[in-house]
C-alpha positions in Angstrom: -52.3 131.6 -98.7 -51.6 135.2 -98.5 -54.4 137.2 -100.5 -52.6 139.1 -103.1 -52.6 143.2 -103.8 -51.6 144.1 -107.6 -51.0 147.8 -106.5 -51.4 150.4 -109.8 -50.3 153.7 -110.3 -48.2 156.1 -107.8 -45.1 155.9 -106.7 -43.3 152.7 -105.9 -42.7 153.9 -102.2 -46.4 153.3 -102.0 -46.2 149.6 -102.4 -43.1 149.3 -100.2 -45.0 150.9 -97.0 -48.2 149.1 -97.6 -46.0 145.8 -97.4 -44.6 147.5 -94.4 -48.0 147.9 -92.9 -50.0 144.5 -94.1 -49.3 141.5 -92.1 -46.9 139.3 -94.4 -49.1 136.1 -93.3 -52.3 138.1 -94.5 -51.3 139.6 -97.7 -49.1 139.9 -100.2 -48.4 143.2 -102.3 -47.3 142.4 -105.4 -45.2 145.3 -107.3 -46.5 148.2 -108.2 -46.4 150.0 -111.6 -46.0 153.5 -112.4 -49.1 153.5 -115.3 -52.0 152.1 -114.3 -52.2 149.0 -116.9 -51.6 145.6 -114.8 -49.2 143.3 -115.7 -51.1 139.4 -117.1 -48.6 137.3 -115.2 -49.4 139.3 -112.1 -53.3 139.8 -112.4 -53.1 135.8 -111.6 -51.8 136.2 -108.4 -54.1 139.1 -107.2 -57.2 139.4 -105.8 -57.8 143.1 -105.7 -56.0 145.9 -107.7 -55.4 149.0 -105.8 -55.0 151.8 -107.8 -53.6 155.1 -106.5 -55.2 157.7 -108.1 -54.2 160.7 -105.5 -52.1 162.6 -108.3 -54.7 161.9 -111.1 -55.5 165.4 -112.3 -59.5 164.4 -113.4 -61.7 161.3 -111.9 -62.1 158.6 -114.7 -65.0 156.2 -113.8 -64.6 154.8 -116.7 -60.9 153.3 -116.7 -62.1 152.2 -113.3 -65.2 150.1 -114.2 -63.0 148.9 -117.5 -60.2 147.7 -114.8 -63.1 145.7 -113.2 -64.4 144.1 -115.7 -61.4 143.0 -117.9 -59.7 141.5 -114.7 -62.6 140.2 -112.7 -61.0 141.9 -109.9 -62.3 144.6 -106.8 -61.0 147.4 -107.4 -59.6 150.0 -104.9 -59.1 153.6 -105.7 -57.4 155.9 -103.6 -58.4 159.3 -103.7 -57.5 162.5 -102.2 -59.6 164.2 -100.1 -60.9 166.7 -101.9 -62.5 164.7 -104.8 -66.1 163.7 -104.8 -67.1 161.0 -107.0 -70.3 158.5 -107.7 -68.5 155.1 -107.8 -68.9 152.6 -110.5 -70.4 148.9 -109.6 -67.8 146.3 -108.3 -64.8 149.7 -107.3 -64.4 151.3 -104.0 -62.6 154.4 -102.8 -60.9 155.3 -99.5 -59.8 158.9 -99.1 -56.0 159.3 -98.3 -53.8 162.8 -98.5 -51.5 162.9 -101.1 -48.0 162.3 -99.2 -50.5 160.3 -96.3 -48.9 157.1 -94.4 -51.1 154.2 -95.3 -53.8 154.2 -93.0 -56.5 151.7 -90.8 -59.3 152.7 -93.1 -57.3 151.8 -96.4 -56.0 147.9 -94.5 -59.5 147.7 -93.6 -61.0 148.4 -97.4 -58.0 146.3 -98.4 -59.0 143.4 -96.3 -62.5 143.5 -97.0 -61.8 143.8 -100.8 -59.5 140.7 -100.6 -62.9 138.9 -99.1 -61.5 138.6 -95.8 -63.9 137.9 -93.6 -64.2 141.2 -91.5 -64.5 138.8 -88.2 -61.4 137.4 -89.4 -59.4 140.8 -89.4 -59.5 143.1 -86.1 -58.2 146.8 -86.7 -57.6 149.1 -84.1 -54.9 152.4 -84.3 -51.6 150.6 -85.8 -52.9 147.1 -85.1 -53.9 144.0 -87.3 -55.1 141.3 -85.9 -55.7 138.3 -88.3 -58.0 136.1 -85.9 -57.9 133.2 -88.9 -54.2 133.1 -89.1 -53.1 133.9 -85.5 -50.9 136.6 -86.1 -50.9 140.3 -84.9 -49.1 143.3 -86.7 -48.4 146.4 -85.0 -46.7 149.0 -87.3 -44.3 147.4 -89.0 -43.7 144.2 -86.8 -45.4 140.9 -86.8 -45.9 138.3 -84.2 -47.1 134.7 -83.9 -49.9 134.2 -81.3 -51.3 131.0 -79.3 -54.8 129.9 -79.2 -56.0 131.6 -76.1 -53.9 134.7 -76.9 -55.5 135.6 -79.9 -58.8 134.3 -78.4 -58.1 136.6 -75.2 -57.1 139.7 -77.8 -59.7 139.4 -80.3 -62.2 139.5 -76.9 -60.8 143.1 -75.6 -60.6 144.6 -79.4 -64.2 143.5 -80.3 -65.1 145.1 -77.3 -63.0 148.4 -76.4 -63.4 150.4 -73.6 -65.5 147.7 -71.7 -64.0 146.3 -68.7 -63.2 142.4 -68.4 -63.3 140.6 -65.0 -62.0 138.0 -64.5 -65.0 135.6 -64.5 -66.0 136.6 -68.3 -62.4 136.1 -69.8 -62.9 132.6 -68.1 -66.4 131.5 -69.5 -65.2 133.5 -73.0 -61.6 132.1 -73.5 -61.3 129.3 -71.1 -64.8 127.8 -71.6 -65.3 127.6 -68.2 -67.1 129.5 -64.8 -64.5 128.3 -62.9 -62.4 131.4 -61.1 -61.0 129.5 -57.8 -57.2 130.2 -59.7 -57.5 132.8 -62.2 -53.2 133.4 -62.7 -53.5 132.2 -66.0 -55.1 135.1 -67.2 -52.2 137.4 -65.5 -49.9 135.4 -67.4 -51.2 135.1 -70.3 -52.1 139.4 -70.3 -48.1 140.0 -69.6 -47.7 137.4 -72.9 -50.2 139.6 -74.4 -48.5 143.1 -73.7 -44.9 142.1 -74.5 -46.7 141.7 -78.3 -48.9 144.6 -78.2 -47.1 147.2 -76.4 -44.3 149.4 -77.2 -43.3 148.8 -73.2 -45.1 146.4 -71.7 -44.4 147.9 -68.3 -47.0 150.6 -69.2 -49.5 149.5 -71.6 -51.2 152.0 -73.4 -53.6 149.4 -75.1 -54.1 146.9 -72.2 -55.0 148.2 -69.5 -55.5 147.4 -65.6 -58.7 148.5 -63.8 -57.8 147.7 -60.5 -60.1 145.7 -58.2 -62.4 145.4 -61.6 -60.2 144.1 -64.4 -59.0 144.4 -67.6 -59.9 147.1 -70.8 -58.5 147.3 -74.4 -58.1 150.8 -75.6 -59.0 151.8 -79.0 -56.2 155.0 -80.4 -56.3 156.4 -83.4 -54.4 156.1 -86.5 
C-alpha cells in the first residue's frame, strides 16, 4: 500500500507536483492545506506530514515538535536556503528555494521519513526506482518493470560510473557464470532504455563502453 504524505502549509501547487514527481505505486500525497493544522480524518492515512515552511517569516521549533508529538508522525519541514536551524527530536529539514521544483533530496527525505527502506528506493537525477514494488518513475512518468529488469537497473544505479561486462551482469542478475550466449542482456538493456531514456537511440543514462560493457550514469537534479 502506497505510504501516505499529509502535505501542510504552502500553496496547493506544491502538492500537485510532488504527486507529479512521487511514484503513484510508492506514495500517495494526500491534500494539502493552506494553515498548517492537519485534518483528523487524514492524519489516519499518513505516515509523514510534510510541512512547507519556505514562506514562514520566523522558524518555530516549537509548532514543529508539537506537530510530532500530537500526531505520532515524522515530520518534514521544508526550508529555504537561507535559514539555519537546530532541529527538534523526531522533525527533519531539506533546504528547497522558494518557487524550487521538487527535488531528489526532498523524494529521498520523503522516502526515508515514510520508512522506506533506503535499499528499497534508488534515486538518481529525475529517477525513482522502487526496487520493492518494481516500478520506475522518471519525471512525471511511471513504468512497470520485470524481475531481471529492475534487478539489472537497480545493479547499474547502485553502482554508477562503474563499468559492467558482461560476465558480472550474468553471475549478479542471471545467477549464473555462464557467458557462451550473453543476447539476453542486449535485449533486455534496449527493454531497459525504452523506460529510462528520453530516446533510447542515445541513452544518456545507459551507456555503451564498447569492447568493455555497460555504465549507468548518475546527472543531476
Amino acid at each position: 500500500m502506497p505510504k501516505g504524505v499529509l502535505v501542510l502549509g504552502g500553496a496547493g501547487s506544491f502538492a500537485d507536483a510532488l504527486r507529479e514527481r512521487l511514484d503513484a505505486n510508492l506514495f500517495a500525497v494526500l491534500p494539502g492545506y493552506p494553515s498548517a493544522t492537519p485534518n483528523q480524518g487524514r492524519l489516519l492515512r499518513a505516515n509523514l506530514l510534510l510541512l512547507d515552511s519556505r514562506r514562514a517569516h520566523e522558524d518555530n521549533e516549537a509548532r514543529w515538535t508539537a506537530l510530532h508529538v500530537s500526531s505520532g508522525l515524522p515530520v518534514l519541514v521544508l526550508l529555504c536556503r537561507e535559514h539555519s536551524v537546530i532541529l527538534p527530536l523526531g522533525v527533519v529539514s531539506v533546504c528547497l528555494d522558494e518557487d524550487g521544483p521538487v527535488t531528489p533530496r526532498v523524494a529521498e527525505a520523503i522516502a526515508r521519513g515514510c520508512s522506506v527502506d533506503p535499499q528499497g528506493v534508488i534515486l538518481s537525477g529525475d529517477l525513482l526506482l522502487g526496487v520493492d514494488a518494481r516500478r520506475l518513475a522518471r519525471g512525471g512518468d511511471s513504468y512497470a518493470l520485470t524481475v531481471k529488469e529492475c534487478r539489472l537497473l537497480q545493479l547499474f544505479m547502485s553502482r554508477p560510473g562503474q563499468v559492467l561486462d558482461r560476465k558480472a551482469l550474468m553471475r549478479e542478475v542471471w545467477d549464473t557464470d555462464y557467458t557462451g550466449d550473453t543476447r539476453t542482456i542486449d535485449v533486455h538493456i534496449c527493454w531497459l532504455r525504452r523506460k529510462l531514456e528520453e530516446d533510447p537511440r542515445h541513452p544518456v543514462y545507459l551507456r555503451t563502453v564498447r569492447s568493455m560493457g555497460y555504465r549507468f550514469e548518475a546527472r543531476g537534479a
